[in-house]
C-alpha positions in Angstrom: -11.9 -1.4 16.1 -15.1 -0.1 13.9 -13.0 2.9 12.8 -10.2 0.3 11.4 -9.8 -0.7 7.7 -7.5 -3.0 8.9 -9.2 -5.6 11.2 -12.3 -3.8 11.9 -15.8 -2.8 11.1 -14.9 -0.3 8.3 -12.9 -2.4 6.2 -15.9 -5.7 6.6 -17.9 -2.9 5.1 -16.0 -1.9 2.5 -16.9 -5.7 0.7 -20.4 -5.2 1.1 -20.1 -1.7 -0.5 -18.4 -3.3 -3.6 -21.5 -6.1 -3.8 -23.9 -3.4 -3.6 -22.4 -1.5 -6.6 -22.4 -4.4 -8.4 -25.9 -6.1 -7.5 -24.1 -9.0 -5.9 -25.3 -7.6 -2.7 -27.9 -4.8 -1.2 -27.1 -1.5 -0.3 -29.8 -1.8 3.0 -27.0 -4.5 4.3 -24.0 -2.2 3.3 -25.7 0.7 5.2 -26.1 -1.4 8.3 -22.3 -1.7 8.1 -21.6 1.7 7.0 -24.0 3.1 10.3 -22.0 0.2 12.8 -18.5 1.7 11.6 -19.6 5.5 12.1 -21.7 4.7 15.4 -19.0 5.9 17.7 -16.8 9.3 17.8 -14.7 9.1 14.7 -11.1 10.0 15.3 -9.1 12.6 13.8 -6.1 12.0 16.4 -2.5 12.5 15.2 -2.3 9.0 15.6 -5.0 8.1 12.6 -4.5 7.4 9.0 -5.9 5.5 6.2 -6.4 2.5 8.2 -7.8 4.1 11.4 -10.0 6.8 11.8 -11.3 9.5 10.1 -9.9 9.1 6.9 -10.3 5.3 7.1 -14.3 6.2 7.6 -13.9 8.8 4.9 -12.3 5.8 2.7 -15.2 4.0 3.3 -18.0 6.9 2.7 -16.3 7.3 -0.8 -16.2 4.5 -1.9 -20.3 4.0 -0.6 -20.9 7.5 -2.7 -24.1 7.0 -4.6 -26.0 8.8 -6.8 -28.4 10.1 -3.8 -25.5 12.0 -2.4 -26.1 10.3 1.1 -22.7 11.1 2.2 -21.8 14.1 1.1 -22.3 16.3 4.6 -20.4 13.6 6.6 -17.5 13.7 3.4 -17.2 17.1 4.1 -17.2 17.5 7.5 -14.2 14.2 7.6 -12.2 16.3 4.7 -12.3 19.5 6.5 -10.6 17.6 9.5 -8.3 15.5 7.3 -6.9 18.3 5.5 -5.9 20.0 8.4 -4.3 16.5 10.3 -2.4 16.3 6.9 -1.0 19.8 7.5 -0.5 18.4 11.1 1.0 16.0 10.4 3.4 17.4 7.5 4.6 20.2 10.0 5.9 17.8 12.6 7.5 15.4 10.0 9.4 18.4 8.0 10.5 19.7 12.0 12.0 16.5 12.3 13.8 16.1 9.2 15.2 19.7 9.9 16.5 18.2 13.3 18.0 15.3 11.2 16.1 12.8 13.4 15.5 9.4 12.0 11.5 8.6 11.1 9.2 5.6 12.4 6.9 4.0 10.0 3.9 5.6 11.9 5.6 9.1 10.2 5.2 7.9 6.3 3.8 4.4 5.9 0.8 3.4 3.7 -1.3 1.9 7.2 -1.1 5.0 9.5 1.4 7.6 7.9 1.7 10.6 5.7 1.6 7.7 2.6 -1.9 6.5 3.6 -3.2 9.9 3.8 -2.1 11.2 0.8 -3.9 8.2 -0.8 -7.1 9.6 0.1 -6.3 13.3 -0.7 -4.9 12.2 -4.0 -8.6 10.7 -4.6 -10.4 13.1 -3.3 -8.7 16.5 -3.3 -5.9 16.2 -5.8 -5.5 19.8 -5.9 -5.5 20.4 -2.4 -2.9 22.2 -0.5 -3.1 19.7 2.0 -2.2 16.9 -1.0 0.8 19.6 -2.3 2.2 19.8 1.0 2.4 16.5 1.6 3.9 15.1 -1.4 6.7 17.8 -1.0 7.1 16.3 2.3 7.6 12.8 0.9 10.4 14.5 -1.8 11.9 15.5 1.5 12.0 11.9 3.0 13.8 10.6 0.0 17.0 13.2 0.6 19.5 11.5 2.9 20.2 12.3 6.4 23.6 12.7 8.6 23.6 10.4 11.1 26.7 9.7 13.4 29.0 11.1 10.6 27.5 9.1 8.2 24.8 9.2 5.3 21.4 7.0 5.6 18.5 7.0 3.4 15.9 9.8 4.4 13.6 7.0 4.9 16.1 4.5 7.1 13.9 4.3 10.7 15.4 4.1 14.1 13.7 0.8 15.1 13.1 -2.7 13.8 10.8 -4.2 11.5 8.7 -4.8 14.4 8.8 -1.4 15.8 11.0 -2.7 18.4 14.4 0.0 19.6 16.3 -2.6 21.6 19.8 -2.5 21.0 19.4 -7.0 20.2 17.3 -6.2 17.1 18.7 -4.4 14.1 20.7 -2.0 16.1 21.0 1.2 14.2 17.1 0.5 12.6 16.8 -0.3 9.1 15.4 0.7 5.4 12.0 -1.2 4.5 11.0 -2.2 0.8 7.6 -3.4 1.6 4.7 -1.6 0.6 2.8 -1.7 3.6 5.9 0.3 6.2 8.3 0.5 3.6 9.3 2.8 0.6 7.6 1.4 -2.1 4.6 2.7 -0.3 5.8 6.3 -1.5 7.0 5.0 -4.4 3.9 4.3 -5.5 2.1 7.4 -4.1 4.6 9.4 -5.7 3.7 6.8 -9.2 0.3 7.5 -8.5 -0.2 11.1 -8.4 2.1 11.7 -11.2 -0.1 9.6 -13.4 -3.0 12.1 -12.2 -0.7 14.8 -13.6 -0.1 15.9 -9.9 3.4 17.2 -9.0 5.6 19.3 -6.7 9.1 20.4 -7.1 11.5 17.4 -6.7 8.5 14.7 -8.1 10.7 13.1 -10.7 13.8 13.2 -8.9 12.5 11.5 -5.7 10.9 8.4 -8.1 14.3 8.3 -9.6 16.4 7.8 -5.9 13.4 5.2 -4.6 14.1 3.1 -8.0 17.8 3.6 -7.8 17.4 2.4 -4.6 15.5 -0.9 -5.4 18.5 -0.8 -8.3 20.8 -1.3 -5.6 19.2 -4.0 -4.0 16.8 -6.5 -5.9 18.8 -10.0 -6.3 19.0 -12.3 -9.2 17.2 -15.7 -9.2 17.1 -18.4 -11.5 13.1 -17.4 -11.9 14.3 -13.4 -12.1 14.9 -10.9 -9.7 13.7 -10.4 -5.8 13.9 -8.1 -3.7 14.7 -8.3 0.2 12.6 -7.1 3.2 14.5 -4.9 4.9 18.0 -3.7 4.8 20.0 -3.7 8.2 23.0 -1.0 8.6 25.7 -4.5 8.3 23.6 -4.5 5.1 24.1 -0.9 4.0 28.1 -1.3 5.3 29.1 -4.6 3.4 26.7 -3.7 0.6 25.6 -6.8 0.6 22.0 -8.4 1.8 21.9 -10.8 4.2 18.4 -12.4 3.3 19.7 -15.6 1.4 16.4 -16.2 -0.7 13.2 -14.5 -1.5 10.7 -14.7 1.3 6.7 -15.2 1.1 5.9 -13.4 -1.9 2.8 -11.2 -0.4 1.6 -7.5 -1.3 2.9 -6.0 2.2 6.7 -6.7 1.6 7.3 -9.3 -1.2 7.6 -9.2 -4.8 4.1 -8.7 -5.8 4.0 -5.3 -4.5 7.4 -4.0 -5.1 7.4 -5.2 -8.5 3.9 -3.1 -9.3 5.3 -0.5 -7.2 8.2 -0.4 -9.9 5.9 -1.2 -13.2 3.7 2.1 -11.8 6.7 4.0 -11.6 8.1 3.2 -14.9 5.0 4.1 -16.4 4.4 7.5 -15.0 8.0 8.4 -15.6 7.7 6.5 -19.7 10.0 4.0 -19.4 9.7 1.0 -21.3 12.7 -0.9 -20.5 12.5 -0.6 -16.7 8.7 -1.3 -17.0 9.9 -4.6 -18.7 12.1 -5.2 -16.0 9.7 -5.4 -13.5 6.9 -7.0 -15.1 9.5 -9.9 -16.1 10.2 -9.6 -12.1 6.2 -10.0 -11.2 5.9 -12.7 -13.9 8.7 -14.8 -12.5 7.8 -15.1 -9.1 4.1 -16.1 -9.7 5.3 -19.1 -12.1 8.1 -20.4 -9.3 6.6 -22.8 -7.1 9.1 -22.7 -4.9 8.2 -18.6 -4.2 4.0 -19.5 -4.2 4.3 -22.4 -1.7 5.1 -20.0 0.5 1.6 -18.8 0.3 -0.6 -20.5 2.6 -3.3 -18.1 3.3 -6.0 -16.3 1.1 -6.2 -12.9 2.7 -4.9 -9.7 0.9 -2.0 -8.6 3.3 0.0 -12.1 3.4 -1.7 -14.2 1.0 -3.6 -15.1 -2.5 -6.3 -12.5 -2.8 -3.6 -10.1 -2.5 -1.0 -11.5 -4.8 -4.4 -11.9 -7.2 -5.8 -8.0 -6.8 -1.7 -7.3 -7.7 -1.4 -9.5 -10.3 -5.3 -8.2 -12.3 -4.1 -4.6 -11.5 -0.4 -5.4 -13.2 -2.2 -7.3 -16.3 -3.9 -4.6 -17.2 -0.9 -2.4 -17.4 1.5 -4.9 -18.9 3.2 -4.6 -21.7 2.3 -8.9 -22.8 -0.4 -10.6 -22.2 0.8 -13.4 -20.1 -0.1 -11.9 -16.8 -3.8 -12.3 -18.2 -2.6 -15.7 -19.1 -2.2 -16.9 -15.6 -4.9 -15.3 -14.0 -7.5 -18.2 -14.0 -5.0 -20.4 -12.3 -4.3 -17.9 -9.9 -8.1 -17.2 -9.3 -8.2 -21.1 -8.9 -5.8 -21.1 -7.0 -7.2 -18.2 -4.4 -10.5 -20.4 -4.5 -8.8 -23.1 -3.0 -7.0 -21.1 0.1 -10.9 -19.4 0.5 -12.8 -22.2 1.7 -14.2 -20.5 5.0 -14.3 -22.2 8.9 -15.7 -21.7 11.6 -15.5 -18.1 13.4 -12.5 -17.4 10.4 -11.7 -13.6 10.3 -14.0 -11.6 8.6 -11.3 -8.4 8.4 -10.7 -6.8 5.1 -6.4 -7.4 5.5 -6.2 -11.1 6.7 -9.6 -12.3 6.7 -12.8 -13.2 4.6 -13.5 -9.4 3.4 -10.3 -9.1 1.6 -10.7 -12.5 0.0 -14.1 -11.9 -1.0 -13.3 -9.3 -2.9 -10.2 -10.0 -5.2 -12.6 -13.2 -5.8 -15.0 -10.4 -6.7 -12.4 -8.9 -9.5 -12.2 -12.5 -10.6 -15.1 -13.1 -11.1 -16.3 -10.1 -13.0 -12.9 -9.6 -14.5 -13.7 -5.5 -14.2 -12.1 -3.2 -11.7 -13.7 -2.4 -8.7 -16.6 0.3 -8.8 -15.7 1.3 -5.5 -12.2 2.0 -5.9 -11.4 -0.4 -2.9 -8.1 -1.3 -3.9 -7.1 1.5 -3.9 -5.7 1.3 -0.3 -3.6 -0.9 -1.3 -1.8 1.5 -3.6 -2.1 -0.8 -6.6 -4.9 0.5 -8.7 
């Protein structure tokens, strides 16, 4: 678990990193972390991505990068092997698009896919081939696929939400809209990297299907639109979805993080109106009550810190003020769902490390100096 942003060692640093830069904490106690999370062979399996392994530990070094240049050989030696499990990685995905499989999550998704990567690459080698190769890749997942005589989104996966393939849960699989496993997760890479001035062939056209997409789907509210989970193929065949009401309005799959997902998206492709569209969307689900009582944990996946670190990110971007209106209730209101107990998590997703620091942005009301958030996709 060192090697894990997630739940481990890596991400726990990755607080004490930000403190340091900032003078809230000292570098000699982010270095003991930084030496716990690297004290073991670091991974560059198949099976690792932003979350695990090398270019979790790679996430970690950069955003650690002083002045002294104390990283740099161990940056280089992790991007050399990144670079070439991206190319990996790309090459199997494209073979199975070209045998008109269906994808998992752990193909593309922001935790341990091709998305996640790219975050890193986009950050650190933006010019790579190893970046341009991907992002073609993701133009390729949003083209549709024949499946048993039928069309399904390039991105539509053969299992459940949970990973499961038993016939009893969403037979057929299903199209995520989270960020975390779904395709707002390459929306906003896609967002991201066109805002960098990084493109491939197809860029613009694949933003256009993900938000025509989300188009399709969001549902009206008296608060403004949501958006559901997933999509199940009775979905896709009545055309209707069968979530009655929005669900807990976290980062991973709610509002907060399709609705920045969107506002990035309309910004890197200059338009207003949709940008208005989602911001309203954002604004409206952190004012209804009956959306944020939902809430009832602080950490950045499921709860507060993440809605908050969505929320500072959006402000900055919007096209009104009144995000920055409402963000010292929010902040009071992630203060509240922080108090810490005994043996809490101190993980970086669920526990204490993630909380710390979106009370961190509140607190100094200035982005991060690490760049932490950025695997979140938000920044």
């Amino acid at each position: 678990m060192a090697q894990s942003l997630a739940k481990g060692t890596a991400g726990i640093a990755l607080a004490h990193i930000e403190r340091a830069h900032t003078h809230a904490g000292t570098w000699r106690r982010a270095h003991t972390w930084i030496k716990h999370a690297t004290a073991t062979d670091i991974s560059a399996a198949d099976s690792t991505g932003l979350f695990l392994g090398a270019p979790a530990i790679a996430f970690m070094l950069t955003a650690a990068t002083c002045s002294d240049g104390r990283y740099t050989h161990a940056l280089t030696t992790l991007d050399r092997h990144i670079h070439q499990l991206a190319h990996r990685r790309v090459r199997t995905a494209m073979a199975r698009i070209s045998r008109g499989d269906l994808p998992t999550f752990g193909e593309y998704d922001l935790f341990y896919g091709l998305t996640g990567i790219g975050v890193y690459l986009l950050h650190s080698s933006p010019h790579s081939s190893a970046l341009e190769r991907l992002l073609a890749y993701i133009v390729a997942l949003t083209r549709p696929l024949r499946v048993d005589g039928g069309e399904l989104p390039g991105w539509w996966v053969h299992h459940d939400p949970h990973g499961r393939t038993s016939t009893g849960h969403h037979p057929g699989g299903h199209a995520n809209l989270g960020v975390a496993h779904g395709i707002t997760g390459p929306l906003l890479l896609l967002s991201q990297a066109a805002r960098h001035h990084v493109t491939v062939d197809g860029h613009c056209e694949a933003v256009a299907t993900i938000l025509a997409w989300l188009d399709s789907w969001w549902q009206d509210s008296a608060t403004g639109p949501w958006w559901p989970e997933h999509i199940s193929r009775n979905d896709l065949h009545t055309g209707r979805s069968s979530q009655r009401g929005s669900a807990r309005p976290s980062w991973c799959y709610g509002t907060p993080g399709i609705a920045r997902a969107g506002q990035l998206a309309a910004i890197a492709t200059a338009d207003p109106t949709r940008q208005r569209f989602y911001e309203d969307a954002f604004y409206g689900c952190l004012t209804d009550p009956a959306q944020t009582s939902k809430l009832g944990s602080a950490g950045l996946c499921h709860g507060w810190a993440g809605v908050y670190q969505s929320a500072w990110r959006a402000a900055r971007d919007a096209t009104t003020p009144r995000f920055t209106a409402i963000l010292p209730r929010l902040a009071d209101t992630l203060v509240e769902h922080a108090v810490p107990a005994d043996g809490a998590d101190p993980s970086l997703l669920d526990g204490s490390a993630g909380t710390i620091l979106a009370l961190h942005t509140a607190s100094l009301d200035a982005p991060p100096i690490s760049g932490w958030d950025a695997c979140l996709l938000i920044d």
